[in-house]
C-alpha positions as CSV (number, residue, x, y, z in Angstrom):
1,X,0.0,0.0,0.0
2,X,1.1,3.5,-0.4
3,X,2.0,6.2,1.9
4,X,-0.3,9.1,1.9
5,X,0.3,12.0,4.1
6,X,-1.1,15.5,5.4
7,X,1.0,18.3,6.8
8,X,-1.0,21.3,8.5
9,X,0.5,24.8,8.6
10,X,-0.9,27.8,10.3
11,X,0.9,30.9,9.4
12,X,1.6,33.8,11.3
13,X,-0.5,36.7,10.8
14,X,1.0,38.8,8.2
15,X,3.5,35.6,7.1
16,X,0.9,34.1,4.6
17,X,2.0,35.4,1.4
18,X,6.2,34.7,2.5
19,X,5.2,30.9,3.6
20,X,3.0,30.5,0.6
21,X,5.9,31.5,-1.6
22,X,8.5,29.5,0.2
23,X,5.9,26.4,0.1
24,X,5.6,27.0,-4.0
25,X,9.2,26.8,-4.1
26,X,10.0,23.0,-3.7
27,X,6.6,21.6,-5.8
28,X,8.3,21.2,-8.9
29,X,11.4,19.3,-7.5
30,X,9.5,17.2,-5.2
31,X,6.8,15.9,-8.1
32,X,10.4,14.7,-9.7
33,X,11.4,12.8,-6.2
34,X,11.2,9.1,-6.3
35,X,8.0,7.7,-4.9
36,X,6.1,10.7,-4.9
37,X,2.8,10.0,-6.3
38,X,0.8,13.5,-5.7
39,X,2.0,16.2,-3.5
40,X,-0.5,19.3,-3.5
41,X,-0.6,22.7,-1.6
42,X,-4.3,24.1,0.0
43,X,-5.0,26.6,1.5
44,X,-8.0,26.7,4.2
45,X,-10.8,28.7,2.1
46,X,-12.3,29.9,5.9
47,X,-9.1,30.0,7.4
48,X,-6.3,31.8,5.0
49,X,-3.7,31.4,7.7
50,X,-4.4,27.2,7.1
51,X,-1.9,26.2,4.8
52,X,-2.8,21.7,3.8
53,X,-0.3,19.8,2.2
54,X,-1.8,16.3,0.9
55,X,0.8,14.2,-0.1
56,X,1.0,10.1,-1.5
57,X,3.8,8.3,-1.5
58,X,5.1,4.5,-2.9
59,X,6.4,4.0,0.5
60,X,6.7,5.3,4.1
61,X,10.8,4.9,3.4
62,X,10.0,7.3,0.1
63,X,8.7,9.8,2.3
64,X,10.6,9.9,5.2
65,X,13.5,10.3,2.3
66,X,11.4,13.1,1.3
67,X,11.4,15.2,5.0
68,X,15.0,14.4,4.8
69,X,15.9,16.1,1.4
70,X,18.0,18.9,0.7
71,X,15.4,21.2,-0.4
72,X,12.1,20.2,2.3
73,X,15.7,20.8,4.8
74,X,16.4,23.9,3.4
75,X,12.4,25.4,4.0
76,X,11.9,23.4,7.0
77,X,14.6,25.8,8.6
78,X,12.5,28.7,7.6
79,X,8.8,27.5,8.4
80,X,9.5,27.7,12.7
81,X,9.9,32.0,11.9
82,X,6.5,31.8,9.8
83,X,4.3,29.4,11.7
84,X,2.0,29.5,14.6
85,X,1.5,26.0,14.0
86,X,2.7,23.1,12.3
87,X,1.7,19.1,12.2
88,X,2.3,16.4,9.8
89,X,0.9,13.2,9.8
90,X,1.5,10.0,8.2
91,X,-1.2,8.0,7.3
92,X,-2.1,4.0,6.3
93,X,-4.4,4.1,3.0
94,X,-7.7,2.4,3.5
95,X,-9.1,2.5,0.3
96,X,-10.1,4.6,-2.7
97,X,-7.6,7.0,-5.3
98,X,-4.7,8.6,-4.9
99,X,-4.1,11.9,-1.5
């Protein structure tokens, strides 16, 4: 089974349109990553400080090589100055399509 995964980002007030943009930044590489199946930014329509990642992986090793590449590094030492809030969870796929 694959590896789907959601990571939940509350901004900062004022730190939307920075984290956004630093978010944007590592899509295109990390569509190219091995494993990754879908990997899509949200943003909460009734909460604008809510920033969803939903994310499906080949494998819980794929991800976890994911969180530990040189670009998600390189952001994930910027998000703690941005964030209120921050939680990622790993999931086990029940049924249905892809994240």
């Amino acid at each position: 089974m694959t590896t789907p995964a959601v990571a939940i980002f509350v901004t900062k007030p004022g730190a939307e349109d920075k984290l956004e943009a630093l978010f944007r930044s590592v899509i295109a590489t990390t569509l190219t990553e091995e494993g990754c199946i879908s990997y899509q930014l949200n943003r909460d329509l009734d909460n604008p400080r809510r920033f969803v990642w939903t994310e499906e992986w080949e494998s819980r090793a794929l991800l976890e090589k994911h969180a530990a590449a040189p670009h998600i590094k390189a952001i994930l030492a910027e998000i703690p100055a941005l964030v209120d809030s921050a939680e990622v969870i790993a999931l086990r796929k029940l049924d249905g399509g892809p994240a």
